[in-house]
N, C-alpha and C positions, 0 to 999 in steps of 0.2 A: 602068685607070680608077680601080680601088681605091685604089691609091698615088698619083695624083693630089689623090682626095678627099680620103684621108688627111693629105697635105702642106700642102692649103688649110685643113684644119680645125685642125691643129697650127700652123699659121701657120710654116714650115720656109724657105722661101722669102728670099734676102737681098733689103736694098732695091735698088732700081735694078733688079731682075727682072723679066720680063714678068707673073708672076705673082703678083708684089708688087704691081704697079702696078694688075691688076686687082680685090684683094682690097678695095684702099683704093679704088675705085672702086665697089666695090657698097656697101664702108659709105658710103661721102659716098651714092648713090642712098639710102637706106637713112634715110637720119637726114632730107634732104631734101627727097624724097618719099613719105614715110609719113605724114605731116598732112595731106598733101591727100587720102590715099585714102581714109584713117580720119578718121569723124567723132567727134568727144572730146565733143561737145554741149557747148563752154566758146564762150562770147561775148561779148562785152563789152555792157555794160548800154546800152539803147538810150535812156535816160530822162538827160536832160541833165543831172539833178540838180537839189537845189534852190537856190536864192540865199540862204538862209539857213542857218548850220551847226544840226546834228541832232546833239541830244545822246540817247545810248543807256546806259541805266543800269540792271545786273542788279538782278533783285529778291531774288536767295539762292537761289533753286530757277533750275531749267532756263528762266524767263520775262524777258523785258527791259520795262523801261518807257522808251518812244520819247518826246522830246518834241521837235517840229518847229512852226514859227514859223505858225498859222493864214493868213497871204498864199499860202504854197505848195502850200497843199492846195485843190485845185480842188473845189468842192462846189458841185452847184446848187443855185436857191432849191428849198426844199420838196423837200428828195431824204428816199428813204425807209433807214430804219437800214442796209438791204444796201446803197443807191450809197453811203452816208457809210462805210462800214467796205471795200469795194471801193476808195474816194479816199483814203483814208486808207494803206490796204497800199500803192497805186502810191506815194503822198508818199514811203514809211518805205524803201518797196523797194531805193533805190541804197547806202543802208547796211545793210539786214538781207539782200539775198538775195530771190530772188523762193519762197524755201521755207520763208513764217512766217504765223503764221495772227493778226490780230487778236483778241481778247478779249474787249476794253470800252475805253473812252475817252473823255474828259471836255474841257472847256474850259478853262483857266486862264490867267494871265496872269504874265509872267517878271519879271524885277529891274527891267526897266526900263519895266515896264507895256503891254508887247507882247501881243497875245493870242495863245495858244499853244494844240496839243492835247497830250493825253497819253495815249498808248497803249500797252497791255498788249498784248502778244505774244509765240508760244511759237514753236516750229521742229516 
């Protein structure tokens, strides 16, 4: 049994052998059932994205300033600073990552008179 284990672990074995043919048989197992058992927690973003490109632009330090097209960001009337900065992180989320924290953010309007937000955000 020794010398068996030994020969599978040295990979000793020519091809066309019965024991060649099992070795590549547990690696194919191996490589295509190992994603299903183990969970990686990677997912693809559930948020459709928005209709208007989102421009991200570092500010020097570890922070980015977001600026995303005001139509995309769903905001009630009369929402309070937490729903406006909660609507905002979901807006920014399919390009920054659901692991970034809002700041502060202002209203402005782009080149071609669009109205726009702009948000400060760190990781």
């Amino acid at each position: 049994m020794n010398k068996l284990l030994k020969s599978y672990f040295y990979w000793t074995y020519p091809r066309g052998n019965v024991h060649y043919d099992v070795m590549v048989t547990l690696i194919l197992l191996f490589i295509f059932v190992t994603p299903h058992l183990w969970n990686f927690g990677d997912k693809p973003s559930s948020a459709s994205g928005p209709a208007h490109p989102i421009q991200v632009v570092g500010d020097g330090n570890h922070d980015v300033i977001v600026s995303v097209q005001a139509v995309d960001v769903q905001i009630p009337d009369g929402a309070t600073p937490n729903e406006i900065k909660k609507a905002l992180r979901q807006a920014i989320e399919p390009v920054t990552g659901d692991a970034v924290f809002v700041e502060r953010w202002e209203t402005a309007t782009d080149d071609h008179g669009n109205s726009i937000w702009k948000i400060w955000a760190h990781r």
